[in-house]
C-alpha positions in Angstrom: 0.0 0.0 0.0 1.3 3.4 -1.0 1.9 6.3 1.4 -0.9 7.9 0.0 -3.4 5.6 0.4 -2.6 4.9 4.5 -2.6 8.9 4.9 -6.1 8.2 3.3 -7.7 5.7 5.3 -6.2 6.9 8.8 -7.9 10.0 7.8 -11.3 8.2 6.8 -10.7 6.3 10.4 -10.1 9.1 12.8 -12.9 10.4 11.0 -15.2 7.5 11.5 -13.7 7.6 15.2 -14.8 11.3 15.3 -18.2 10.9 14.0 -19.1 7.9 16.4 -17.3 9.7 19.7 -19.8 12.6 18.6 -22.7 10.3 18.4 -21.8 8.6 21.6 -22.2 12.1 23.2 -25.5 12.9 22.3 -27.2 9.5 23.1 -25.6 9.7 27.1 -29.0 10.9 28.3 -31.4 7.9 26.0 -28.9 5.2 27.9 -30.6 6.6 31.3 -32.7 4.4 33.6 -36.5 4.9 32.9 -38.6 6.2 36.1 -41.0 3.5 37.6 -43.7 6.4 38.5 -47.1 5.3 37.4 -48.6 8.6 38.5 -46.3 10.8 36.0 -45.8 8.2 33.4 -48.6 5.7 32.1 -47.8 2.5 31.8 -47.5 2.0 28.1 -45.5 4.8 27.7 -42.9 3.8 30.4 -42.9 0.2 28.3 -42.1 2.5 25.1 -39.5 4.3 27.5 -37.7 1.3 28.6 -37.5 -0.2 24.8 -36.0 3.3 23.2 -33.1 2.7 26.4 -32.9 -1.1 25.3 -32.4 0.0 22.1 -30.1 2.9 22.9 -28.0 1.1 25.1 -27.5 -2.2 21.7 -26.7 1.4 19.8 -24.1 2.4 22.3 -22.2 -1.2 22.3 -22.1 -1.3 18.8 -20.7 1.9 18.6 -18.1 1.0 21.2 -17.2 -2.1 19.6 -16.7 0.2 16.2 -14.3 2.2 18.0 -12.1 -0.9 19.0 -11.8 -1.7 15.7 -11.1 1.8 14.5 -8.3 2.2 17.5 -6.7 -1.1 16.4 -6.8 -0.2 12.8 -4.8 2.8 13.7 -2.5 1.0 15.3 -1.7 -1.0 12.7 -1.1 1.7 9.9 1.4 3.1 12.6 3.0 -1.1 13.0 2.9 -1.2 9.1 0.7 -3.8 9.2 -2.6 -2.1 8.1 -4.1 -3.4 4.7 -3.1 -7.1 5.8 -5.1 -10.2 6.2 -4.8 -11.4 10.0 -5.0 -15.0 8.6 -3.2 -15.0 5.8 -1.1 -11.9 5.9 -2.0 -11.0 1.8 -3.5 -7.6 1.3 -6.8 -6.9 1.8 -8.4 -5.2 -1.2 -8.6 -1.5 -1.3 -12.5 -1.9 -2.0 -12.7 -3.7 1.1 -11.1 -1.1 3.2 -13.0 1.8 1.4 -16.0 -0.3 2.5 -14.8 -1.3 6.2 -11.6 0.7 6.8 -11.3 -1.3 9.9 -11.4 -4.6 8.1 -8.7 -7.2 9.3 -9.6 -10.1 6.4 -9.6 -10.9 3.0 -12.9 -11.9 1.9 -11.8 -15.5 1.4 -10.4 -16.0 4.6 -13.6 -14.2 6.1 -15.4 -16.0 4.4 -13.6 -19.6 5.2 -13.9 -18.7 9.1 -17.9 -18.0 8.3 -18.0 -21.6 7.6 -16.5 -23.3 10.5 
């Protein structure tokens, strides 16, 4: 991989990483716990309440498990080892990575630990 394209895609990541550290602050209040007060909140809309948190809270650990990846992708372009299958150690496809910067496998060998 040229020079070029890893200044590329650690700018795409940190600003991926951005976007989703931006996110992650405006959801902190939907993670909060839901009152239990029947005489402020009926009941249905306290069971609408509690679902938007369930929901908010899957939205948070996905986002934190996006940021893993993005941090370890970084780390890699600075190891010299971004743009390299973790199986096989062959490059990954520069289509892949424009689709999932944070990729860490070829298709193939994605695809080969799919089927086990």
């Amino acid at each position: 991989m040229t020079p070029e394209q890893l200044e590329h895609f650690r700018k795409l990541l940190e600003s991926q990483q951005q976007e989703l550290l931006a996110s992650k602050d405006a959801a902190k209040d939907s993670t909060k716990p839901v009152t239990l007060d029947q005489a402020s909140v009926g009941r249905l809309s306290r069971m609408d309440a509690m679902q938007g948190q369930a929901m908010a809270i899957e939205a948070q650990r996905r986002r934190e498990i996006q940021l893993q990846r993005i941090h370890a992708a970084l780390g890699r372009i600075k190891s010299d080892d971004y743009g390299l299958c973790t199986a096989c150690e062959e490059e990954i496809a520069i289509r892949r990575l424009e689709t999932d910067s944070a990729a860490t496998l070829r298709i193939a060998c994605a695809s080969r630990q799919e089927k086990r």
